[in-house]
KOLDREN-474691 format. One record per residue (C-alpha): x, y, z; residue in three letters; residue number from 1. Coordinates in steps of 0.2 Angstrom, whole numbers, plus 5000, padded with zeros to 4 digits. Each point is the difference from the previous one (the first is absolute). Layout:
BEGIN
[pavo [X, Y, Z], "ala", NUM];
...
This chain:
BEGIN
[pavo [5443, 3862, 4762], "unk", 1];
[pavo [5008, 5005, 4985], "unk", 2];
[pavo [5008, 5020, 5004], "unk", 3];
[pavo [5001, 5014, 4990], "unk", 4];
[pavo [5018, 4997, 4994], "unk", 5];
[pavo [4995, 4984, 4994], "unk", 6];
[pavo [4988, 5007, 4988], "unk", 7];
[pavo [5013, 5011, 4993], "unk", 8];
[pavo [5011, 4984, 4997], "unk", 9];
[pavo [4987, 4992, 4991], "unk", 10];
[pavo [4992, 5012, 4990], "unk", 11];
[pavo [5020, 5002, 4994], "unk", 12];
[pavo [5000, 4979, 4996], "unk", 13];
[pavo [4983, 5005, 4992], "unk", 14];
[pavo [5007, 5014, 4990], "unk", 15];
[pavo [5013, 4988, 4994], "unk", 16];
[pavo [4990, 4988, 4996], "unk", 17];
[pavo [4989, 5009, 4987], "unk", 18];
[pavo [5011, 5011, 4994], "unk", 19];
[pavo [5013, 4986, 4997], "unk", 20];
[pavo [4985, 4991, 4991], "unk", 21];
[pavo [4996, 5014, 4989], "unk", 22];
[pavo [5017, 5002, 4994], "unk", 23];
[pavo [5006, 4983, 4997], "unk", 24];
[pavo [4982, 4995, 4992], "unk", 25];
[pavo [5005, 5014, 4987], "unk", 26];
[pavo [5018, 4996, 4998], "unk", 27];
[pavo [4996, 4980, 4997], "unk", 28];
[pavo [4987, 5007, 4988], "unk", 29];
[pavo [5013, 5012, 4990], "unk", 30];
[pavo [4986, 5015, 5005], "unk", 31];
[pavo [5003, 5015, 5004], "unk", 32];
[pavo [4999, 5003, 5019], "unk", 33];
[pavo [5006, 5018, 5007], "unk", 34];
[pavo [5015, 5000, 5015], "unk", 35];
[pavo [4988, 5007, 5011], "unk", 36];
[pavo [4996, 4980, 5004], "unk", 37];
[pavo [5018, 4997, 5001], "unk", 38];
[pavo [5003, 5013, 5013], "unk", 39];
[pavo [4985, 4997, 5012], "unk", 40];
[pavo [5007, 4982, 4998], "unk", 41];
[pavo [5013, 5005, 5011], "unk", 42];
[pavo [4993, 5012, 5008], "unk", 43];
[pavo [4989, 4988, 5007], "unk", 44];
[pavo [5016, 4989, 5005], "unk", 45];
[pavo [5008, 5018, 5010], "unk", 46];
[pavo [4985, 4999, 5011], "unk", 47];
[pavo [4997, 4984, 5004], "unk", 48];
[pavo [5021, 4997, 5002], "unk", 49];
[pavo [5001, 5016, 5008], "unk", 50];
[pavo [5008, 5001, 5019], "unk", 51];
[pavo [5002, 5011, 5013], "unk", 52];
[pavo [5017, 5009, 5002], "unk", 53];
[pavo [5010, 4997, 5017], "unk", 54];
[pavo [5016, 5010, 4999], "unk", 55];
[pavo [5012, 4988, 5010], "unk", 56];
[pavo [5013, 4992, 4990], "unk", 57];
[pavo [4994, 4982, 5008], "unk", 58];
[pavo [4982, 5001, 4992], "unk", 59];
[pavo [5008, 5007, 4983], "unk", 60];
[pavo [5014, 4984, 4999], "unk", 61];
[pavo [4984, 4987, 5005], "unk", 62];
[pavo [4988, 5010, 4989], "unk", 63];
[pavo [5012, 4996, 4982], "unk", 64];
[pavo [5000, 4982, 5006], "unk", 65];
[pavo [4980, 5000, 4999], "unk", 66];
[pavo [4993, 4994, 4987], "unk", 67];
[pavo [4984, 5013, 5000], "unk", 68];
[pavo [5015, 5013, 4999], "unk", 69];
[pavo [5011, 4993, 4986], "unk", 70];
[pavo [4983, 5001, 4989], "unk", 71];
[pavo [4994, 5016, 5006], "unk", 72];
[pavo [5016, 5006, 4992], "unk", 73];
[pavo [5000, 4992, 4986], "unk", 74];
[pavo [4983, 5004, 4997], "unk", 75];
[pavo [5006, 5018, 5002], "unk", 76];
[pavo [5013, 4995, 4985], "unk", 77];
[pavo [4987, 4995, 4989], "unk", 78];
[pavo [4988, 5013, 5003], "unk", 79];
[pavo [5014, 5014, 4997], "unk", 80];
[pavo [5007, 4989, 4983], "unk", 81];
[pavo [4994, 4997, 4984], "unk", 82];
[pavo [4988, 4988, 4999], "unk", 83];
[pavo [5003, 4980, 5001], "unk", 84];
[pavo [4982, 4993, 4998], "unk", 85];
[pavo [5008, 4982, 5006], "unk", 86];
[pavo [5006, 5009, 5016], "unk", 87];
[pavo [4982, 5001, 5005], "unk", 88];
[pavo [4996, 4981, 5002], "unk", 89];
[pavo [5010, 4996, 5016], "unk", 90];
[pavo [4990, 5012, 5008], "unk", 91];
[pavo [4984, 4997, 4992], "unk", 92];
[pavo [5002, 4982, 5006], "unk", 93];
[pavo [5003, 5006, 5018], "unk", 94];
[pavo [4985, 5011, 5000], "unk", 95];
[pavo [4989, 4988, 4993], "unk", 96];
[pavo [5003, 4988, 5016], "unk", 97];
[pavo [4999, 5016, 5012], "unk", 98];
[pavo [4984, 5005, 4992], "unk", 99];
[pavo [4991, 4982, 5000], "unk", 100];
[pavo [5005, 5000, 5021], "unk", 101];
[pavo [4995, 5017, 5002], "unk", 102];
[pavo [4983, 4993, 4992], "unk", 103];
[pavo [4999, 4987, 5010], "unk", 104];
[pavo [5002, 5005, 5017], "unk", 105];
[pavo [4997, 5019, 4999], "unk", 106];
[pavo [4986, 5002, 4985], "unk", 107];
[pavo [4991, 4983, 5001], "unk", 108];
[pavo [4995, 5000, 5019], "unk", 109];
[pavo [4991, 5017, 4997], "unk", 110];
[pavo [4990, 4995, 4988], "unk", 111];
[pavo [4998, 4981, 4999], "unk", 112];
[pavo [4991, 4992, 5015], "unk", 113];
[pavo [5011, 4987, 5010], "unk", 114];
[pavo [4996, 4980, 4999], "unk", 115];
[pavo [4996, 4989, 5012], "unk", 116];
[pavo [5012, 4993, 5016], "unk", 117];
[pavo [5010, 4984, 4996], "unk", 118];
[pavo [4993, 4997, 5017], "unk", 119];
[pavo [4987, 5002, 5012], "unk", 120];
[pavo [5002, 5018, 5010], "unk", 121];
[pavo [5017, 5002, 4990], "unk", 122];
[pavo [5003, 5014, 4990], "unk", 123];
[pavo [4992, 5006, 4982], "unk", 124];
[pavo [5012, 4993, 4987], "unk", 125];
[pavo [5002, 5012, 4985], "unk", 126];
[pavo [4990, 5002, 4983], "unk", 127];
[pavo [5003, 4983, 4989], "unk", 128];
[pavo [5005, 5013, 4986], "unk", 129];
[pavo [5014, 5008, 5012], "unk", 130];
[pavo [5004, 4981, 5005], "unk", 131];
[pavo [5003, 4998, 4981], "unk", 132];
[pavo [5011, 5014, 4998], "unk", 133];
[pavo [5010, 4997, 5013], "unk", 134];
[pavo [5004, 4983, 4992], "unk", 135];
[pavo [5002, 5008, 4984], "unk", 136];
[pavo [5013, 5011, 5008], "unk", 137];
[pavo [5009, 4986, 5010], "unk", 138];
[pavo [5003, 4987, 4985], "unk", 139];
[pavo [5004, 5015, 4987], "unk", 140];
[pavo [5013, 5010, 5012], "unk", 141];
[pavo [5015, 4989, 4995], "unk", 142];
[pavo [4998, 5000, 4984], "unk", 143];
[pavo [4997, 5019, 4997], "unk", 144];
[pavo [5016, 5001, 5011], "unk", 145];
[pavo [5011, 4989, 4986], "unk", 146];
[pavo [4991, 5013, 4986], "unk", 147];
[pavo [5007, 5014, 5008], "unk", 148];
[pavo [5018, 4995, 5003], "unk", 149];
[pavo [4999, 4994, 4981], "unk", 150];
[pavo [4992, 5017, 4995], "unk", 151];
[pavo [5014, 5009, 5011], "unk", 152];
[pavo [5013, 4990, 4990], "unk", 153];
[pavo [4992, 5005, 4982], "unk", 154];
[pavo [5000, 5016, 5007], "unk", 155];
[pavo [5019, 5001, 5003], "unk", 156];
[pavo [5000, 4993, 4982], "unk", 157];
[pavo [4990, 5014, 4992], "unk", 158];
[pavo [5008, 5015, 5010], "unk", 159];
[pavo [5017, 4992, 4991], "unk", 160];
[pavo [4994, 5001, 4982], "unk", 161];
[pavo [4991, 5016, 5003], "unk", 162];
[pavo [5016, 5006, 5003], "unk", 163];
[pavo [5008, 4994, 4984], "unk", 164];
[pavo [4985, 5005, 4993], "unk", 165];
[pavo [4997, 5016, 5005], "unk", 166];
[pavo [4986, 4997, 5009], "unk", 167];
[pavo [5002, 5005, 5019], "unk", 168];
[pavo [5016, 5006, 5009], "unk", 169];
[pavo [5018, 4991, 5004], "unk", 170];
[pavo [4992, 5004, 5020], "unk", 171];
[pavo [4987, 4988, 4998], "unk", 172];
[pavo [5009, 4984, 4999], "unk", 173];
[pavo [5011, 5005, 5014], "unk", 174];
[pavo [4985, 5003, 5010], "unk", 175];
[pavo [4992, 4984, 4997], "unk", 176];
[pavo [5016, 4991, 4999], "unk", 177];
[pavo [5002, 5006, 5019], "unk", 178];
[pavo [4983, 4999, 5006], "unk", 179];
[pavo [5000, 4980, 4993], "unk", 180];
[pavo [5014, 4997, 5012], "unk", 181];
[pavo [4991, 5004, 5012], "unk", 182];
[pavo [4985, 4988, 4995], "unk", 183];
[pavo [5015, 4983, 4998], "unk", 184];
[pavo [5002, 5003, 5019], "unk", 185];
[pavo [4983, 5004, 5006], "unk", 186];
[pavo [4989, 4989, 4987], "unk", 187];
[pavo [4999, 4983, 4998], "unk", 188];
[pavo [4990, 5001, 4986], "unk", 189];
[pavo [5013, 5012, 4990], "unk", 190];
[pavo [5016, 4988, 5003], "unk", 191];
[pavo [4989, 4987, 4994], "unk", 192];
[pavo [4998, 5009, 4985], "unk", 193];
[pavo [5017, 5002, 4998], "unk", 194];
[pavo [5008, 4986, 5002], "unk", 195];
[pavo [4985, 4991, 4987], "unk", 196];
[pavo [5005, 5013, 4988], "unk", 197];
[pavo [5020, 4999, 5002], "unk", 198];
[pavo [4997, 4981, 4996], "unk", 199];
[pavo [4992, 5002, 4986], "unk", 200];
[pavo [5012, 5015, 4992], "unk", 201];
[pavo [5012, 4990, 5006], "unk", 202];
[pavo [4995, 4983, 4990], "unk", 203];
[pavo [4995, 5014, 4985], "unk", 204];
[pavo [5018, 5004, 4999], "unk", 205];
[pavo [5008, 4986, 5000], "unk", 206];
[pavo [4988, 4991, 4989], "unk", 207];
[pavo [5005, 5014, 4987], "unk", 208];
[pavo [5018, 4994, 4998], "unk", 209];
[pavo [5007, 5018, 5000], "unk", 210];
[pavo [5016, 5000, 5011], "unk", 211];
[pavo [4999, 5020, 4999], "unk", 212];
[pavo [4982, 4999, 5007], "unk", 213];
[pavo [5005, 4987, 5013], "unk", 214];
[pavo [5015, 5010, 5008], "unk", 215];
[pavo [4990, 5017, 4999], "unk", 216];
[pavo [4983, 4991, 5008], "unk", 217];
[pavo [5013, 4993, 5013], "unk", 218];
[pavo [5010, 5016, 5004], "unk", 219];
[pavo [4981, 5011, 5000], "unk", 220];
[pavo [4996, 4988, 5012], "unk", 221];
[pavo [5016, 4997, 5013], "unk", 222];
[pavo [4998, 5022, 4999], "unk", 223];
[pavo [4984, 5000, 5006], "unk", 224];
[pavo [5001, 4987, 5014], "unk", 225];
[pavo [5014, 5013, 5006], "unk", 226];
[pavo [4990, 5015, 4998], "unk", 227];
[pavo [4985, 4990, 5010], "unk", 228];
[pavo [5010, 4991, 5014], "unk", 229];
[pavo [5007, 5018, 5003], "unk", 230];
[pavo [4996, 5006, 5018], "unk", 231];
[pavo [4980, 5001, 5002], "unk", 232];
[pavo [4989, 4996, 5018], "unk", 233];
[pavo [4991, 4983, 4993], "unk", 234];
[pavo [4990, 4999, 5015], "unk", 235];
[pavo [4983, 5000, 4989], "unk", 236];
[pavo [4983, 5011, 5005], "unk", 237];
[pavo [4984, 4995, 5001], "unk", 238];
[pavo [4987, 5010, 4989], "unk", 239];
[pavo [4990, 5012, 5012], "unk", 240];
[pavo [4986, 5005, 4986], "unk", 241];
C-alpha cells in the first residue's frame, strides 16, 4: 500500500511533469510562457528528489555518491539560476517513466477492475491496459535513457555558449561540467554518449584538414580525460525513485 511519503514523491514527478510541459510546449512554440512554469518545474523535482538529512559524515560521503542526491542538487542549481529551458528535459524524461509506474500499480488498481487468473485458483492478473503500460514502459526505458545522456551533453554545450553569450553565469558550466562526471562513472547510458559523440568530433576534425583545429580538439580532449580520471568513488548507484 502506497504511504503518504509516496504521494508527495509523486505529486512532485507530477508537478514536474506538467509544469515542464507547459513550459517547453511554449518555448518550442516561440510563445510567451511565464517562469512561474519554469520554477514549479523544479520545484516539482526538490520534492520528489528530496531526502532526509542524517548528520554523520558516513551518510553525507554515501549520499553525494547517490544518484537521487546529485539531481536534487542540481535541480537546486537550476531552480536558483536563470532559466535553461533544455535543462528541463532530462528530468521531464524521468518523471514521465515515474509517473506512467505510479499509474500503473498505484492509480490503476483503484480504479480499473483486475483480469482474470492465468490459472485456475491463481491470482487476478492486472488490467490489460496496466499490462500495456507496463510494456510501454519496459521497451521505451533504454531509449529515454540514451535521450537523456545526449540532452545532458547538449546541455553542457549550451551552458558554454551561454557563457560567451551572456546568457547564464561562468558557474553553470562548472556545475554541470562536474555533475556529468559523475554521470561517466555511474551511467552507462552517458559514456555511451560520449564516447559516440568524441568519435564523431573527432572524424569532424580531422576531416576538416585544420592542423590548428586538430592539435586544439587533441589537447581539449587529453585535458579533460585528466580532469575526469581525477580521483572520484565509480562505484555506481542504483536509482531509488
Amino acid at each position: 500500500m502506497a504511504t503518504t511519503q509516496h504521494y508527495v514523491w509523486a505529486g512532485g514527478h507530477f508537478l514536474l511533469l506538467v509544469s515542464a510541459l507547459r513550459y517547453l510546449v511554449a518555448y518550442v512554440t516561440f510563445k510567451t510562457v511565464s517562469p512561474w512554469w519554469y520554477r514549479a518545474s523544479f520545484l516539482g523535482a526538490l520534492v520528489s528528489y528530496a531526502i532526509s538529512p542524517q548528520p554523520t559524515g558516513t551518510y553525507i560521503k554515501k549520499a553525494l555518491m547517490d544518484e537521487n542526491v546529485q539531481y536534487f542538487l542540481l535541480a537546486s542549481f537550476w531552480w536558483s539560476s536563470k532559466p535553461v529551458p533544455l535543462a528541463l528535459i532530462p528530468f521531464f524524461i524521468f518523471s514521465l517513466f515515474h509517473v506512467l509506474t505510479f499509474t500503473r500499480t498505484t492509480l490503476m488498481p483503484r480504479f480499473l477492475p483486475p483480469g482474470p487468473p492465468a490459472t485456475a485458483g491463481g491470482a487476478p492478473q492486472p488490467h490489460p491496459l496496466a499490462k500495456r503500460l507496463q510494456l510501454w514502459v519496459k521497451v521505451n526505458y533504454d531509449k529515454a535513457m540514451r535521450v537523456v545522456a545526449y540532452a545532458e551533453l547538449a546541455i553542457l554545450v549550451r551552458v558554454v555558449f551561454g557563457v560567451i553569450f551572456f546568457k547564464n553565469s561562468f558557474i553553470a558550466p562548472l556545475v554541470f561540467l562536474h555533475f556529468l562526471r559523475q554521470r561517466y562513472y555511474q551511467s552507462a547510458f552517458t559514456r555511451d554518449a560520449i564516447a559516440v559523440t568524441d568519435g564523431r568530433v573527432t572524424e569532424l576534425v580531422r576531416r576538416s584538414g585544420n592542423p590548428v583545429v586538430a592539435e586544439v580538439w587533441d589537447k581539449a580532449r587529453e585535458l579533460f580525460a585528466r580532469w575526469a580520471a581525477g580521483p572520484i568513488q565509480a562505484a555506481g548507484a542504483t536509482r531509488r525513485d
